[in-house]
MDAnalysis code that builds the backbone (N, CA, C; Angstrom):
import MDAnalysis as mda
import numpy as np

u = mda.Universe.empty(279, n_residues=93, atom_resindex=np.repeat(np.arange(93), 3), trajectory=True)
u.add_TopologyAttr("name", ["N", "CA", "C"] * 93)
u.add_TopologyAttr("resid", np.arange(1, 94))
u.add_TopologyAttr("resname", ["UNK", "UNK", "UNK", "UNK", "UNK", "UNK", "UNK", "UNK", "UNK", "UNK", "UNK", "UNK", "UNK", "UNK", "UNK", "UNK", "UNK", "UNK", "UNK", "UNK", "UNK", "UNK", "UNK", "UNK", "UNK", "UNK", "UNK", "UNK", "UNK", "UNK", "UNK", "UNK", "UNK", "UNK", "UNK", "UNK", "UNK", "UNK", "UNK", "UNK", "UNK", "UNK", "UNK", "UNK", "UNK", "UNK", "UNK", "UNK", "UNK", "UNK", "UNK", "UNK", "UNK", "UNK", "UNK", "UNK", "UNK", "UNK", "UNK", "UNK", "UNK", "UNK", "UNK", "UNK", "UNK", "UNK", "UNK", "UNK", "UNK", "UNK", "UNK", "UNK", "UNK", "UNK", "UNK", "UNK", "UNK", "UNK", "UNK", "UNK", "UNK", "UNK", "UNK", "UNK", "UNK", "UNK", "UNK", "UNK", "UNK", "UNK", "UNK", "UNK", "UNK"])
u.atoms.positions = np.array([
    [148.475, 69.757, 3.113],
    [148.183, 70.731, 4.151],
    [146.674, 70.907, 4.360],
    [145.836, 70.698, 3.384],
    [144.362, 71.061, 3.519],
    [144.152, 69.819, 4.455],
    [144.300, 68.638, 3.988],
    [144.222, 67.294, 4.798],
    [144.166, 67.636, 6.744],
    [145.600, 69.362, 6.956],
    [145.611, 68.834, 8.258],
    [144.691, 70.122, 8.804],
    [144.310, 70.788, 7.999],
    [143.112, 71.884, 8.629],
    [142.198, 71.311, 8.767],
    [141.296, 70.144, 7.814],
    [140.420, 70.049, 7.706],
    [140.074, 69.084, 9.210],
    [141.001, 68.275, 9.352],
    [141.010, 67.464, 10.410],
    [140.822, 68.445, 11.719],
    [141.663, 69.803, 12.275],
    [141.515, 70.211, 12.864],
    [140.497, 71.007, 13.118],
    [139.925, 71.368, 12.384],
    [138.393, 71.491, 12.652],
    [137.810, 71.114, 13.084],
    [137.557, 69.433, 12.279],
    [136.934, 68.233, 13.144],
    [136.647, 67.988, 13.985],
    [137.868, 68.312, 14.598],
    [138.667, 67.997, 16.539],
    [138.237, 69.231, 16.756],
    [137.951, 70.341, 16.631],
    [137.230, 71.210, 17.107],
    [135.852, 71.481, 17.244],
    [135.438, 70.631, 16.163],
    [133.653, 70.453, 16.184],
    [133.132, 69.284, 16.771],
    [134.153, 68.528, 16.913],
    [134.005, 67.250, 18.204],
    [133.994, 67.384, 19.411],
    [135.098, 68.279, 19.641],
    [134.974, 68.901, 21.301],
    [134.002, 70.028, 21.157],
    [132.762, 70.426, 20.696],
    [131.780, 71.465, 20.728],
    [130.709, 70.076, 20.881],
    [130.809, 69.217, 20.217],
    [129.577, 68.457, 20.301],
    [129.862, 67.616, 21.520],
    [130.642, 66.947, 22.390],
    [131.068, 66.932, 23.266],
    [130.485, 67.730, 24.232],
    [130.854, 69.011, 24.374],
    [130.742, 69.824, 25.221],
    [129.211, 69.840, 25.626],
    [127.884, 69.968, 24.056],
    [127.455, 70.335, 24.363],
    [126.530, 68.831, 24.934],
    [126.842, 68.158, 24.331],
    [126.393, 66.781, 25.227],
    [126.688, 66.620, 26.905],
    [127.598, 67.115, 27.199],
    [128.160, 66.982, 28.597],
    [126.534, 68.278, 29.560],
    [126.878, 69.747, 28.621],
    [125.846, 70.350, 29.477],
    [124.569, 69.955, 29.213],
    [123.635, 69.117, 28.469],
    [122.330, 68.443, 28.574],
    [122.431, 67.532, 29.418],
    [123.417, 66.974, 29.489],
    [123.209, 65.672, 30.914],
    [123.130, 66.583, 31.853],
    [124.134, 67.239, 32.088],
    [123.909, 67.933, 33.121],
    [123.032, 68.661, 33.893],
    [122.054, 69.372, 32.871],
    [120.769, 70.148, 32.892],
    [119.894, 69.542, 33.147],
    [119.743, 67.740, 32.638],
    [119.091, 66.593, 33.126],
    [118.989, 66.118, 34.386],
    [120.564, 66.368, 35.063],
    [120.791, 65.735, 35.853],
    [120.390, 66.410, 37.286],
    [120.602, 67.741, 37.154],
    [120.325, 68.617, 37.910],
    [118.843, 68.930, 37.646],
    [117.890, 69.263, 36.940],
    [116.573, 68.937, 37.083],
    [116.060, 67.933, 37.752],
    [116.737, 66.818, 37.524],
    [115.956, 65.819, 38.334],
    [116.562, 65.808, 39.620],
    [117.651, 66.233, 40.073],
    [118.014, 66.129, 41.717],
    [116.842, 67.452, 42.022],
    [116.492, 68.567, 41.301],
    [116.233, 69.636, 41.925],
    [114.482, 69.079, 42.365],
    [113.818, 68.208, 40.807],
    [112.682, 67.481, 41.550],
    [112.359, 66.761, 42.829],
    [113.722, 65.815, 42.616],
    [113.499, 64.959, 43.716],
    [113.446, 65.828, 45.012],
    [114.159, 67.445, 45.329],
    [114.441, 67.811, 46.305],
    [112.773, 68.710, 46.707],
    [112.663, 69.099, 45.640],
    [110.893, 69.465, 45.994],
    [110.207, 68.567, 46.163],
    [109.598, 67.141, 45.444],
    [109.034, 66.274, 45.527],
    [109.878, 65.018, 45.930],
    [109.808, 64.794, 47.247],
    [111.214, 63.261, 47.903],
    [110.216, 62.105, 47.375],
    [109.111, 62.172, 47.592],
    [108.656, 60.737, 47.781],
    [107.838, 60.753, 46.099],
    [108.060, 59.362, 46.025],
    [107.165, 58.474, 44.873],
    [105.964, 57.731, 45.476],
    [105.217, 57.375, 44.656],
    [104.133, 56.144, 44.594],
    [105.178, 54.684, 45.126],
    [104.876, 54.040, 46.040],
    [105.302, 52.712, 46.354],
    [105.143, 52.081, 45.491],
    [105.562, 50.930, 44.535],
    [105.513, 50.176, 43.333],
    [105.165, 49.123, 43.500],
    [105.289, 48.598, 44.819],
    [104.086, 47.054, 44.735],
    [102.625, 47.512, 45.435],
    [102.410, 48.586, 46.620],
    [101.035, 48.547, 46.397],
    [100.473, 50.129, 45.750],
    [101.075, 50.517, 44.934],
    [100.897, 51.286, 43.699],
    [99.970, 53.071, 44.234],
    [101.059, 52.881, 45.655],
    [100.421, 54.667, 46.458],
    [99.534, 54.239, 47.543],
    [99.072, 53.032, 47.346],
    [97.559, 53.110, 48.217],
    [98.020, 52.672, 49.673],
    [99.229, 51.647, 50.061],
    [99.525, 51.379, 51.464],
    [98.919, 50.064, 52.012],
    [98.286, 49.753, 50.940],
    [97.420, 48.251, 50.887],
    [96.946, 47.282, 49.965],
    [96.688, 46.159, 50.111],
    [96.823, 45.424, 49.007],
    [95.876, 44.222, 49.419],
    [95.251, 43.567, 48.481],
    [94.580, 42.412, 48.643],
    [95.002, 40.901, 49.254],
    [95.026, 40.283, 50.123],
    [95.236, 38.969, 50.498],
    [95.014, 37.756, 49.482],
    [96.246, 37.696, 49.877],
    [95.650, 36.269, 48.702],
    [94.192, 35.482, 48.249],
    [93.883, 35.608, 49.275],
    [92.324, 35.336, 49.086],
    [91.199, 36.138, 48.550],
    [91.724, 37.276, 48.415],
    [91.162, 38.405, 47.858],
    [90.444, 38.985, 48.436],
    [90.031, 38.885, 49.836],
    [88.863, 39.061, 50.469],
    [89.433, 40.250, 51.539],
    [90.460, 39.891, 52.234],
    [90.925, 41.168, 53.255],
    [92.221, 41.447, 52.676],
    [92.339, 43.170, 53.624],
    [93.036, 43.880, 52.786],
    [94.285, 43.773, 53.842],
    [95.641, 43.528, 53.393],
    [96.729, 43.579, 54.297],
    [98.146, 45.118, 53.699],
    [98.690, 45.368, 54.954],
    [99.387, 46.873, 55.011],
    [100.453, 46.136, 53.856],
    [100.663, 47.367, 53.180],
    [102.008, 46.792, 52.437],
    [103.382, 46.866, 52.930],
    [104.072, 45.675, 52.811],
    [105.425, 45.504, 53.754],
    [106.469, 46.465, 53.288],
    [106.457, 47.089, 51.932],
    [107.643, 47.536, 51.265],
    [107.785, 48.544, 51.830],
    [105.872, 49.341, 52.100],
    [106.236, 51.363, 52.658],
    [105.384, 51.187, 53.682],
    [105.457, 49.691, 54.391],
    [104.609, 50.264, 55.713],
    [103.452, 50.835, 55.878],
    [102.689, 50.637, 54.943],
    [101.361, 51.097, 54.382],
    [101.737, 52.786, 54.603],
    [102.298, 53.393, 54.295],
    [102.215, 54.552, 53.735],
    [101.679, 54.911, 52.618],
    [102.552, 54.356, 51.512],
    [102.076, 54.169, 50.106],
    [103.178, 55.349, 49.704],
    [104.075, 55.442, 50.056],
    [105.466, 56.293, 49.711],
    [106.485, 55.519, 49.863],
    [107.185, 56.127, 48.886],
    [108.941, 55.648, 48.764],
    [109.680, 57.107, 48.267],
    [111.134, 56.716, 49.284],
    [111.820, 57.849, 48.812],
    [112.712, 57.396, 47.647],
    [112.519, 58.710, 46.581],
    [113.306, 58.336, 45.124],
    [114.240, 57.968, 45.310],
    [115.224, 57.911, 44.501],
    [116.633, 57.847, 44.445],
    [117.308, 58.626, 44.422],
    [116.681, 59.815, 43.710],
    [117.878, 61.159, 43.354],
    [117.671, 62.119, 44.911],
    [116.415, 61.329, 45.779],
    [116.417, 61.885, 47.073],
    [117.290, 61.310, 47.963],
    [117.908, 59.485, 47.975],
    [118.580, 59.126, 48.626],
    [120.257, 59.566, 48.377],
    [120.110, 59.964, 47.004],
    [121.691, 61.164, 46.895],
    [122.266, 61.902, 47.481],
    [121.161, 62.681, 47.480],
    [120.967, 64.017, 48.171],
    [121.206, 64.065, 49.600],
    [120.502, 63.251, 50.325],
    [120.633, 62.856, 51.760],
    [121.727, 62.330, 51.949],
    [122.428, 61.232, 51.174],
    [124.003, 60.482, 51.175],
    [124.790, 61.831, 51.736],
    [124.905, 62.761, 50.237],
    [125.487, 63.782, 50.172],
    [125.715, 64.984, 51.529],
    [124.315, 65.259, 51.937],
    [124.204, 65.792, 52.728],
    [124.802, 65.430, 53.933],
    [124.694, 64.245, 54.497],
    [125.219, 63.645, 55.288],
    [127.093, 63.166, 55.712],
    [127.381, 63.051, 54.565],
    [128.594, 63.401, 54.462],
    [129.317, 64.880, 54.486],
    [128.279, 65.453, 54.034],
    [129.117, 67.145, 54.572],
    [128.741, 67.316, 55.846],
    [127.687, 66.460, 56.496],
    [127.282, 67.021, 57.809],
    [128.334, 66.499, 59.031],
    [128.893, 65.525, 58.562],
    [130.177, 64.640, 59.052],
    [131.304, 65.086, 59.136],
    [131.581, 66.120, 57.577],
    [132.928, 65.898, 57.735],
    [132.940, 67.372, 58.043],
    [132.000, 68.206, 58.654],
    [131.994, 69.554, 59.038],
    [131.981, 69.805, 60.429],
    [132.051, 67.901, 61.520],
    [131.750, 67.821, 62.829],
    [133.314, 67.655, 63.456],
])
């Protein structure tokens, strides 16, 4: 009989550690959508924010193709958000 308390405990301190693993992702997960929703845009990653970049020749400077010489990209947890949004904006028409 001790054998089947002890086990049930277990299974009770498994689903607590569980649990509390589930709300840190979560707290993760939602921090970073809540960033992305204050801050949408990143640094562009091939010309590294600036919107321009050196010619092969090194000599003139050409727009970068990825952000259109902006030198922004929208995150990911911003293209969620917008998915998301967009689908409620759809299915509310």
């Amino acid at each position: 009989m001790t054998h089947l308390a002890a086990t049930a405990g277990s299974a009770a301190s498994s689903a607590l550690a569980w649990l509390c693993i589930a709300a840190v992702v979560a707290l993760i997960v939602g921090g970073y959508l809540a960033s992305c929703a204050v801050w949408p845009f990143a640094n562009c990653r091939k010309c590294k924010g600036l919107g321009r970049f050196h010619a092969p020749s090194g000599r003139a400077w050409r727009r970068c193709r990825r952000c259109k010489g902006t030198g922004a990209r929208l995150r990911t947890g911003r293209r969620v958000i917008n998915h998301f949004r967009r689908l409620r904006a759809d299915a509310n028409r």
